[in-house]
C-alpha atoms as one frame of an Amber mdcrd trajectory, in Angstrom:
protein
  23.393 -39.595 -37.243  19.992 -38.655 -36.185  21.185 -34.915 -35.412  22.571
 -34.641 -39.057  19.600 -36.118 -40.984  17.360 -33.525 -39.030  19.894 -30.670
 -39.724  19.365 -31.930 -43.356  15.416 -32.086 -43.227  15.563 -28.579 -41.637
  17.547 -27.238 -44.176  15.423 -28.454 -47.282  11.976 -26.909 -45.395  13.527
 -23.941 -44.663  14.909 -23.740 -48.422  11.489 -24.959 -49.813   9.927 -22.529
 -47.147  11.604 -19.456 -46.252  11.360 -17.594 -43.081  10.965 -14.506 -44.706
   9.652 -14.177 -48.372  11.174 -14.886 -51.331  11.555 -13.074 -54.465  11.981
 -16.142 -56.771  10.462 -19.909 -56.997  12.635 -21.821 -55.300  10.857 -24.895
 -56.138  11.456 -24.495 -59.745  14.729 -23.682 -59.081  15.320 -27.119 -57.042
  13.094 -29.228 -60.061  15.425 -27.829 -63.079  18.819 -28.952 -61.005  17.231
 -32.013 -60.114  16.139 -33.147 -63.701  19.981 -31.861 -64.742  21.577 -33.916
 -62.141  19.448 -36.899 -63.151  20.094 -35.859 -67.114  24.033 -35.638 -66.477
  23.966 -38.851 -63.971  22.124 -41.216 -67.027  24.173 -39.347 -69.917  27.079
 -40.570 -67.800  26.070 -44.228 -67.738  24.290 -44.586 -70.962  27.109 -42.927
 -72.988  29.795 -45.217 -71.525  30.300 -47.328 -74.544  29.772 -44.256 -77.388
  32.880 -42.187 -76.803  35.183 -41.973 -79.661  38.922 -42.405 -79.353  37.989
 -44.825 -76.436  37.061 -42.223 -73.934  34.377 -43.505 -71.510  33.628 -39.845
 -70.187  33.396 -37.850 -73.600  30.421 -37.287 -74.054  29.277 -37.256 -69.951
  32.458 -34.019 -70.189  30.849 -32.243 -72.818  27.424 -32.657 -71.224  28.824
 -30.736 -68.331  30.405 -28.403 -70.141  26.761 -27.798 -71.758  25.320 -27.288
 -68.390  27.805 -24.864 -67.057  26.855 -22.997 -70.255  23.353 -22.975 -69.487
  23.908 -22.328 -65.833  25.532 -19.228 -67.351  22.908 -18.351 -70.314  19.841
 -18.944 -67.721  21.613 -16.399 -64.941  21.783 -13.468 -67.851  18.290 -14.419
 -69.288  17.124 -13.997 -65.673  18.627 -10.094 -65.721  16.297  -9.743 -68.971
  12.964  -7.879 -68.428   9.909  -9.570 -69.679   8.559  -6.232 -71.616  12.346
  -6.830 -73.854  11.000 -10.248 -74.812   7.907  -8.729 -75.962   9.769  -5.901
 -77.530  12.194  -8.509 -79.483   9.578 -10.884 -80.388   9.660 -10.292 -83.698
  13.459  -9.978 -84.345  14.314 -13.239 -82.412  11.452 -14.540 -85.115  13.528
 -13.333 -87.869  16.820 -14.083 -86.140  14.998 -18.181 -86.144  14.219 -17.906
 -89.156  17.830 -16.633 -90.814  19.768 -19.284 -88.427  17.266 -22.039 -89.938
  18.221 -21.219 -93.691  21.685 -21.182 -92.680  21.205 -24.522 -91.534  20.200
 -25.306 -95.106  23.025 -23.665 -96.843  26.026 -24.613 -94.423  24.751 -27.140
 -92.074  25.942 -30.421 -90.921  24.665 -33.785 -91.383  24.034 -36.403 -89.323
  22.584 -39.468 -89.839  20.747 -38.056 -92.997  19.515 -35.327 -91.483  21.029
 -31.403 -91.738  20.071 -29.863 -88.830  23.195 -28.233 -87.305  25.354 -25.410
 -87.506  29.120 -26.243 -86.808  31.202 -23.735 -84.347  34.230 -26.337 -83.165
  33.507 -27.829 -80.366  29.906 -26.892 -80.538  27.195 -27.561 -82.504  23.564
 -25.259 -82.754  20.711 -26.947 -83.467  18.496 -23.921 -84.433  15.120 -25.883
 -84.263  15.512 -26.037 -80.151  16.111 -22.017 -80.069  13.260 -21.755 -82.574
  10.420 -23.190 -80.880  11.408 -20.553 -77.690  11.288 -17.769 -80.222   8.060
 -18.349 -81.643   6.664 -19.149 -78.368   7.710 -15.097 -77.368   6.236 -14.339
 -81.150   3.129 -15.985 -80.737   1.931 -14.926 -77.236   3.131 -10.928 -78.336
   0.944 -11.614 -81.020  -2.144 -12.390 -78.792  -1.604  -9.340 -76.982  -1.424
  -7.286 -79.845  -4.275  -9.195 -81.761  -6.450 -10.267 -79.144  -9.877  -9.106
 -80.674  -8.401 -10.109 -84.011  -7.760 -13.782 -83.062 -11.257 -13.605 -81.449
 -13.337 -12.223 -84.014 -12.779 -13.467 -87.227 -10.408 -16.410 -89.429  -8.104
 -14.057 -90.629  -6.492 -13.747 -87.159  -5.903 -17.366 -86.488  -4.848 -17.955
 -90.005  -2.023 -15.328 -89.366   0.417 -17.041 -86.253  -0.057 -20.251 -88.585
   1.238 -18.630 -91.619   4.540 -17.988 -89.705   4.472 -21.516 -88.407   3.990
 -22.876 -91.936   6.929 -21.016 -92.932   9.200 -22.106 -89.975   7.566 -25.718
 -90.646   9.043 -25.744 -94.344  12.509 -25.019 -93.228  12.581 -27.414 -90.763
  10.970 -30.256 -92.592  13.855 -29.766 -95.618  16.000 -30.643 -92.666  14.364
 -33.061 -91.882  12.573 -32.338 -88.795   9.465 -33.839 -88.650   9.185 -34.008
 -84.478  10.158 -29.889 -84.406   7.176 -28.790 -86.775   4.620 -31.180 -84.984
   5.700 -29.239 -81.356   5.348 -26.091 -82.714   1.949 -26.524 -84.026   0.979
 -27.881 -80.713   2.320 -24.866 -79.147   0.891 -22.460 -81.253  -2.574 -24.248
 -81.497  -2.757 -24.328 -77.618  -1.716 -20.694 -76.870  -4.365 -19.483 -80.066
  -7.004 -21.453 -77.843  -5.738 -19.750 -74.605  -6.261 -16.715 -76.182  -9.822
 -17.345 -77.211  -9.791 -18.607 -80.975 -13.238 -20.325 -82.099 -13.578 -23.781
 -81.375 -14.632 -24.013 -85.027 -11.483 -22.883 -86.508  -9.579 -25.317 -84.424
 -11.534 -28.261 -85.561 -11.023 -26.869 -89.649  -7.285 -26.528 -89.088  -6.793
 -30.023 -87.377  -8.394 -31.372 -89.819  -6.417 -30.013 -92.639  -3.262 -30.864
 -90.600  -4.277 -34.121 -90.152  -4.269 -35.107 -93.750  -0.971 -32.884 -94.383
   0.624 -35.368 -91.606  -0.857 -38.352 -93.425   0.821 -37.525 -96.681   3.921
 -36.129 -95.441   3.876 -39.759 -93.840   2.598 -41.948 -96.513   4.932 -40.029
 -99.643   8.528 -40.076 -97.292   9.577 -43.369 -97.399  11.567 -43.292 -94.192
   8.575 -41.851 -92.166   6.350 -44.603 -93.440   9.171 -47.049 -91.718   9.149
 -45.349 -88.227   5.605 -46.077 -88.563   4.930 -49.314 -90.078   7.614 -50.421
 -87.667   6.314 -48.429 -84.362   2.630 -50.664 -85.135   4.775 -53.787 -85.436
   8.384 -53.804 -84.428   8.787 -57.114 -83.750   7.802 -57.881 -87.672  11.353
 -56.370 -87.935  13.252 -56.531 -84.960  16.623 -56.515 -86.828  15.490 -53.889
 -89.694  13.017 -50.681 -88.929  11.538 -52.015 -85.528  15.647 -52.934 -83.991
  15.433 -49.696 -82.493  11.958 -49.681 -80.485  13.077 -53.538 -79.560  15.582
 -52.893 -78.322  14.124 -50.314 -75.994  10.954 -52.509 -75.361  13.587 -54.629
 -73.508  15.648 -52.277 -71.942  12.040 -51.160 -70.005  11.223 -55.427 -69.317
  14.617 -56.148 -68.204  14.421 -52.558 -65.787  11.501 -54.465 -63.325  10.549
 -51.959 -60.689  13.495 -50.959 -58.902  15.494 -51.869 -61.961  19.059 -53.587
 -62.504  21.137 -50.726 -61.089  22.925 -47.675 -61.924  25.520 -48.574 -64.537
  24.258 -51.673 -64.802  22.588 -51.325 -68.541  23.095 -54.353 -71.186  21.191
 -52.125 -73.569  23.434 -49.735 -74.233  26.310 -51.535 -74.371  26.075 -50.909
 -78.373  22.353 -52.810 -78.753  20.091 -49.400 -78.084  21.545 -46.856 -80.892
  21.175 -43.369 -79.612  21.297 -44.265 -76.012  22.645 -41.229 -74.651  20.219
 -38.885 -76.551  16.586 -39.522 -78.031  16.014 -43.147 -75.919  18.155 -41.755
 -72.665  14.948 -42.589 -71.032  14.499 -46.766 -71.860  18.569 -46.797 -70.171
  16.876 -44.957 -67.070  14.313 -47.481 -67.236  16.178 -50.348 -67.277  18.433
 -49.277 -64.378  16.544 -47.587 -61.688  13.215 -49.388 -62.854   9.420 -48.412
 -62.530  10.522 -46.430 -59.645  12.832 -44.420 -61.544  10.524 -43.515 -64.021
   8.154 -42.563 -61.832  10.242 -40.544 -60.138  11.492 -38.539 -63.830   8.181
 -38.508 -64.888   6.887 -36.667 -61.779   9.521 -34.018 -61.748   8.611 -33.475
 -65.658   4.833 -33.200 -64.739   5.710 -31.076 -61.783   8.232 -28.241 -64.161
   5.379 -28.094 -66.675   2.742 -27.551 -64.250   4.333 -24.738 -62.338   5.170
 -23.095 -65.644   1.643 -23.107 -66.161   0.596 -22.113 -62.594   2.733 -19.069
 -63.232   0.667 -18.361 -66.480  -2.283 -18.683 -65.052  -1.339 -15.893 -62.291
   0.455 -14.029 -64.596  -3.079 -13.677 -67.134  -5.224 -13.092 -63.405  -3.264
 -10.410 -62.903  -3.885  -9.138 -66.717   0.065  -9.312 -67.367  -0.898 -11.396
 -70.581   1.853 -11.320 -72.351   3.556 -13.086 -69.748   0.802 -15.181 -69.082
   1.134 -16.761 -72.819   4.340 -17.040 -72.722   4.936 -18.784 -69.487   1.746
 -20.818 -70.741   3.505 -22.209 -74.074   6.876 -22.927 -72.355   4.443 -25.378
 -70.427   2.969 -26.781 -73.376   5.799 -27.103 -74.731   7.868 -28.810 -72.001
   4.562 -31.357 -71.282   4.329 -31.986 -74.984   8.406 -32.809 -75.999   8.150
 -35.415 -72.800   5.265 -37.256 -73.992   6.595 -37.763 -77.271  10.314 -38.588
 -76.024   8.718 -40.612 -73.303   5.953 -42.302 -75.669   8.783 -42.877 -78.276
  10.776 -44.894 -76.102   7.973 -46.776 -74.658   6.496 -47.953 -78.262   3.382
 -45.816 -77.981   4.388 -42.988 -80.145   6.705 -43.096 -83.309  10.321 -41.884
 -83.284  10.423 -38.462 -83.871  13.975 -37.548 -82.563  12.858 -35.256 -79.656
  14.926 -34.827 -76.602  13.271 -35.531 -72.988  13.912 -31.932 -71.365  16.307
 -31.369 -69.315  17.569 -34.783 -69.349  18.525 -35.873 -72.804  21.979 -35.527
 -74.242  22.186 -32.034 -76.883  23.627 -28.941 -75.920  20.909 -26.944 -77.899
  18.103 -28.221 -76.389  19.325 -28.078 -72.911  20.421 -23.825 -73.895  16.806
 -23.624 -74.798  14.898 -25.198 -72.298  17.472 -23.547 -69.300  16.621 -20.363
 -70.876  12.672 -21.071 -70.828  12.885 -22.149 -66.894  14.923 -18.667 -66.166
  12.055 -16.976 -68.424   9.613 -18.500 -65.577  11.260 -17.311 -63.020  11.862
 -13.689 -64.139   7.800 -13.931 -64.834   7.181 -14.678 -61.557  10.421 -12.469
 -59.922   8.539  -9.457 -61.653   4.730 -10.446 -60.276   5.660 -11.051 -56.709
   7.809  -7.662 -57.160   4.818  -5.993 -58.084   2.444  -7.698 -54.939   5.346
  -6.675 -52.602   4.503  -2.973 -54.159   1.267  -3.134 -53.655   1.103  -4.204
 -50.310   3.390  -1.699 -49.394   1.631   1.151 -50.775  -1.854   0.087 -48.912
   0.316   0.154 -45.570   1.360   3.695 -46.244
């Protein structure tokens, strides 16, 4: 037994850290299949009670069918050279944009909302591919208007004219979560890229009060709120949802009741499987579990930002922003999913990455994470290069 669990350990260090170098992060690599494997493991149990027809497995089958798709999708995004992203910035904008008034014209709706496209057995939620394609849009933008975005208002006002477009598409939906992470995305890579500090504080502002009174006139936003400052005033009404969760996490403890062993979801926690996938983790692998999610969360974003940061040292900056909004992005949609389910943050219907039930989000996060590693596949290319030419 000993012999085997030291073949194992050997195995991981030498995977972790190979002999000779390697060409690709293998640690990111290893954190995306571990945060799927954790994602399909809790869809599994939390779903158990939601599939129609009586089938226990539905929706854990088409999860994995979603990930084999993405396991597909992220191997030919890795075959894609950075410079095409930067090349197709602005069509994949456009290509957003079109897919988003489709959404409008011909999309489904669920649970009030309209914010899918219908293909069978598979549904596109065009917000998820949108945030990745203004993420490409944006950064190409700071490379091409990097003295622009510097100098004067005109160039900041610009990247949020798109995003104001984009943000009145998706809040017809409604999409309320969507707009608010791509304004966080796009305010953090204009202040990466050197915007005034005094333009920042102007736009925030305005954006404040727009939030206030998109909150305050929308009826059903003023409930998520109202009830997220008080759920127990209405734990059968607007707050049933965030109760519900609030107990999941109390009855979880810190090594939590056991895998399958949820009461919440067995039809108490609506949406188990999906926006509050997290409270069902919670309340069966405990503090401990948590921890453990939330680490490997902080840990993807991080490195996505470690490989900015390289990526702008080495004055490849169009790589460098990019890799640097996937990991605002990533760090942003898990504190709101996370803060959500935990009662400090109102719903806003955002997946947890990587984890969360939606075949959509899961395309365009496994995209982002093979975008990361092509980024830093083409720098260590170029410092194998290098130090090859100074040994001639």
């Amino acid at each position: 037994m000993t012999g085997v669990f030291n073949t194992v350990i050997k195995a991981v260090w030498r995977w972790f850290v190979p002999e000779r170098p390697s060409f690709y992060d293998r640690s990111l690599l290893a954190l995306m299949f571990s945060l799927m494997a954790i994602g399909l493991m809790m869809v599994a149990s939390a779903s158990i009670k939601e599939g129609p027809g009586g089938d226990m497995f539905y929706f854990t089958k088409r999860h994995l069918i979603f990930l084999v798709i993405c396991i597909v999708l992220g191997v030919a995004t890795l075959y894609v050279p950075i410079e095409r992203w930067k090349e197709w910035s602005g069509r994949l904008l456009i290509g957003a944009l079109s897919l988003l008034f489709a959404v409008l014209a011909v999309g489904r709706t669920v649970n009030g909302a309209k914010r899918w496209i219908g293909f069978g057995f598979f549904n596109i939620q065009p917000a998820e591919l949108a945030k990745l394609a203004l993420i490409a849009f944006i950064a190409s933008y700071l490379v091409r208007r990097s003295d622009e975005v510097r100098g004067n208002l005109i160039g900041f006002i610009k990247p949020l004219a798109v995003v104001f477009l984009l943000a009145i598409m998706l809040l017809a939906q409604p999409d309320l979560g969507s707009v608010i992470v791509l304004f966080v995305c796009t305010f953090g890579l204009l202040f990466i890229g050197g915007a005034k500090v005094v333009q920042f504080i102007a736009i925030i502002a305005a954006g404040i009060v727009a939030l206030v009174g998109l909150v305050v006139f929308e009826p059903y936003r003023m409930r998520r709120v109202t009830s997220f400052l008080d759920p127990w005033a209405d734990p059968f009404g607007s707050g049933y949802q965030l109760t519900q969760s609030l107990m999941a996490f109390g009855r979880g403890g810190f090594w939590g009741q056991g895998l399958g062993n949820s009461v919440q979801k067995l039809s108490y926690l609506p949406e188990a499987h999906t926006d509050f996938v997290f409270a069902i983790l919670g309340e069966e692998l405990g503090y401990f579990g948590v921890l453990v999610v939330l680490l490997l969360q902080l840990l993807l974003a991080m490195k996505a930002l470690q490989i900015g940061r390289m990526a702008l040292l080495r004055n490849k900056f169009f790589e460098g922003y990019f890799a640097c909004g996937i990991g605002i992005w990533f760090s942003f949609q898990t504190v709101v999913n996370v803060g959500a389910a935990a009662g400090m943050l109102p719903t806003k219907g955002l997946t947890l990455p990587l984890v969360s039930y939606g075949g959509s989000s899961l395309i365009a996060i496994t995209m982002a994470v093979a975008i990361l590693l092509r980024i830093d596949f083409e720098r260590r290319l170029d410092t194998s290069h290098v130090i090859q030419r100074e040994a001639a």
